[in-house]
C-alpha positions in Angstrom: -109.5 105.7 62.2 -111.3 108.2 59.9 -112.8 111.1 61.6 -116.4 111.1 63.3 -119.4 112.6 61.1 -121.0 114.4 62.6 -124.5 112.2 61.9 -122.9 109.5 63.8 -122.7 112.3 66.7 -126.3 112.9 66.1 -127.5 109.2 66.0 -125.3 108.3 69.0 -127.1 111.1 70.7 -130.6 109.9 69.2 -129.5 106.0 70.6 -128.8 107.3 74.1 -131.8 109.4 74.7 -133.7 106.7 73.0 -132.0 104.2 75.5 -132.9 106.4 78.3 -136.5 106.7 77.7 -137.0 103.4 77.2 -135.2 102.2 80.4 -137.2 104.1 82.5 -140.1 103.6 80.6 -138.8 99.4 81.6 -138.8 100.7 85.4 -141.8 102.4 85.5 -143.3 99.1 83.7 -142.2 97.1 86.7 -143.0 99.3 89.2 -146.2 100.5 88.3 -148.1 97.5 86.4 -145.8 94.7 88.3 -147.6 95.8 91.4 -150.8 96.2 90.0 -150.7 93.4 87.7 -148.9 90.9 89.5 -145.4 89.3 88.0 -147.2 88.2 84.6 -146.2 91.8 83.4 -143.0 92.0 85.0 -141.1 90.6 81.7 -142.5 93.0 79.7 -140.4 96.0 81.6 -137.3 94.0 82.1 -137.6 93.3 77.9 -137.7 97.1 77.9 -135.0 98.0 80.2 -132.7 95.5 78.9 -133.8 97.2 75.1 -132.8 100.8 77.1 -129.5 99.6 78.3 -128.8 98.1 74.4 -129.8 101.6 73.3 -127.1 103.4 75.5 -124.1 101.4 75.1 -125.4 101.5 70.9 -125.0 105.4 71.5 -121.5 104.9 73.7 -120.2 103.1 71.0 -121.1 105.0 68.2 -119.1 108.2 69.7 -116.2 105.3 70.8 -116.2 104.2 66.9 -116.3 100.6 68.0 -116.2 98.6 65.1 -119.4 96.0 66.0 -121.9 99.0 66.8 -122.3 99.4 63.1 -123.4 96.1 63.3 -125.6 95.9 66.1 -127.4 99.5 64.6 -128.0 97.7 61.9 -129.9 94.9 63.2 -131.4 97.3 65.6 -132.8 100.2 63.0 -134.1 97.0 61.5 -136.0 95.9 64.2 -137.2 99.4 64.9 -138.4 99.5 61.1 -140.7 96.4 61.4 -142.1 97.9 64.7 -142.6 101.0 63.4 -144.6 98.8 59.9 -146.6 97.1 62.9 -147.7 100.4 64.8 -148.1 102.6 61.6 -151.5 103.9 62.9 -150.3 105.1 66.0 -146.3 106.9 65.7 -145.3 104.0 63.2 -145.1 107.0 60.4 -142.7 109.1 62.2 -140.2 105.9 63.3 -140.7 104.3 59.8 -138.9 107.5 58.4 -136.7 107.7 60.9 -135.4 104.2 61.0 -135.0 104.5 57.0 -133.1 107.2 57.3 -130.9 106.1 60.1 -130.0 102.1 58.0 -130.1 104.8 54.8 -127.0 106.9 57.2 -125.4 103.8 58.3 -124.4 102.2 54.6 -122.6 105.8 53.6 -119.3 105.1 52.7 -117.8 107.6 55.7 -119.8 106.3 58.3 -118.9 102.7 57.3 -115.3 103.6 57.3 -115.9 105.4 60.6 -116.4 102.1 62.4 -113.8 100.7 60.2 -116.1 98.6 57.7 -114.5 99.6 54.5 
């Protein structure tokens, strides 16, 4: 196994807080507007805290080197980059860049070889 880059350190990183946020962000959801709202708006926060969970075990993975996380980034910075397209008047400028320059990080010949997809 080739050595970890040290963007895959920073991405993990980036993955886990991301996850973080946006599992609690899931739990507050419930909490907060699934009481207020009734259970119609529930779904929306366990979508998000499932999303948060995703996120951490992305960021686990990526300091593990397991081989699908490449993968699964993949598909994820992709998703990220059509929500960031759809919410470009609000922060969809700031995640547009960073999503391109995450997939951009992810199809370097280290990182590939990193997670073993040489």
């Amino acid at each position: 196994m080739a050595e970890r880059p040290l963007g895959v350190t920073i991405v993990a990183i980036l993955w886990i807080i991301g996850g973080l946020i946006t599992l609690f962000g899931g739990i507050g959801f419930v909490v907060l507007f699934g009481e207020a709202l009734g259970s119609l708006m529930e779904p929306f926060g366990v979508i998000y805290m499932i999303l948060g969970i995703l996120g951490i075990i992305l960021g686990i993975g990526a300091l593990s080197a397991w081989s699908w996380v490449w993968t699964g980034g993949i598909v994820i910075t992709i998703i990220d980059l059509i929500m960031g397209f759809a919410s470009f008047f609000s922060t969809g400028l700031i995640s547009i860049v960073i999503s391109a320059l995450i997939l951009w990080y992810l199809f370097r010949p280290d990182v590939k070889a990193y997670f073993g997809k040489t």
